[in-house]
C-alpha positions as MATLAB code, in Angstrom:
seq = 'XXXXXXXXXXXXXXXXXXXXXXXXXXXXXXXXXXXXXXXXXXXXXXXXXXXXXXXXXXXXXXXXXXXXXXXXX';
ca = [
       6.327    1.870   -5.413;
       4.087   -0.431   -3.416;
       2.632   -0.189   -0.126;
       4.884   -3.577    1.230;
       8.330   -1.476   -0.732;
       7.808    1.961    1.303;
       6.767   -0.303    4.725;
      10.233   -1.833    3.835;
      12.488    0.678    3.121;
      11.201    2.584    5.611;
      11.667    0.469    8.332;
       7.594    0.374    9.043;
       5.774   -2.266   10.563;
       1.893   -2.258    9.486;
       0.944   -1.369   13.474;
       3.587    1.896   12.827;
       2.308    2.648    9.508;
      -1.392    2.880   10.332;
      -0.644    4.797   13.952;
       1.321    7.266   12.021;
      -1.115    7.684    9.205;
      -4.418    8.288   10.668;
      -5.514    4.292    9.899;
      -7.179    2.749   12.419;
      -7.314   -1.153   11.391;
      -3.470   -2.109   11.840;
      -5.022   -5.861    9.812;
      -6.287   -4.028    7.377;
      -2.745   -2.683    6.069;
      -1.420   -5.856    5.875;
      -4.120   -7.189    3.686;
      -3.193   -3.960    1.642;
       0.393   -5.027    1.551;
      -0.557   -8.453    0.323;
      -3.067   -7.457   -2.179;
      -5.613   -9.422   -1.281;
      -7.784   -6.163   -0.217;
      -7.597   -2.254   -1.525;
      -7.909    0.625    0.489;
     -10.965    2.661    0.121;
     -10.688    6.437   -1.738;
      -9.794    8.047    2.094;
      -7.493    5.498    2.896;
      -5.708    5.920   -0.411;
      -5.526    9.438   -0.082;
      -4.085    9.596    4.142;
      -1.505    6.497    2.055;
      -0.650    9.747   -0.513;
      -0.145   11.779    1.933;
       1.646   10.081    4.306;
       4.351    8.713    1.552;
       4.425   12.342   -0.169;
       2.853   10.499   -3.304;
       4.943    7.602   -3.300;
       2.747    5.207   -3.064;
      -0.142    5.976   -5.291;
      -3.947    4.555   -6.324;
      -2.268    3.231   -9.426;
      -0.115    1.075   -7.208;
      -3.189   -0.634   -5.875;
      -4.593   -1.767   -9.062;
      -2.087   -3.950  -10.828;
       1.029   -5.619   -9.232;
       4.234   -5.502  -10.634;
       3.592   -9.566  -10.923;
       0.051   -9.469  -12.088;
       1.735   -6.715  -15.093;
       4.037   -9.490  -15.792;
       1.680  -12.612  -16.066;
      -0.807  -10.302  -18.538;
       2.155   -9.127  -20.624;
       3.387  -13.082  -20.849;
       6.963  -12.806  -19.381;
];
């Protein structure tokens, strides 16, 4: 599950989401949630925690879209 599909089905805004978790840049989260930045090895562990390992490193490093474009469909 991604960071943008927990914020979403859990009814999170990024300002919530980092308030609740212990982040302090509410920005930051949204660049998470976009891709276009990765949360460092503390971040991605208070992001474990917080979503009781539902959202995971692994989810960081490939997109469900960028899996798609390398495997050609």
């Amino acid at each position: 599950m991604t960071l943008d599909e927990y914020l979403k089905k859990h009814e999170l805004t990024d300002a919530e989401f980092a308030r609740q978790s212990g982040i302090n840049l509410r920005k930051i989260v949204g660049d998470w949630r976009r891709g276009t930045r990765r949360p460092d090895a503390e971040n991605m562990r208070k992001i474990l925690v917080y979503t009781s390992g539902r959202v995971t490193p692994n989810d960081f490093i490939l997109s469900k879209d960028m899996i798609q474009r390398y495997l050609g469909q």
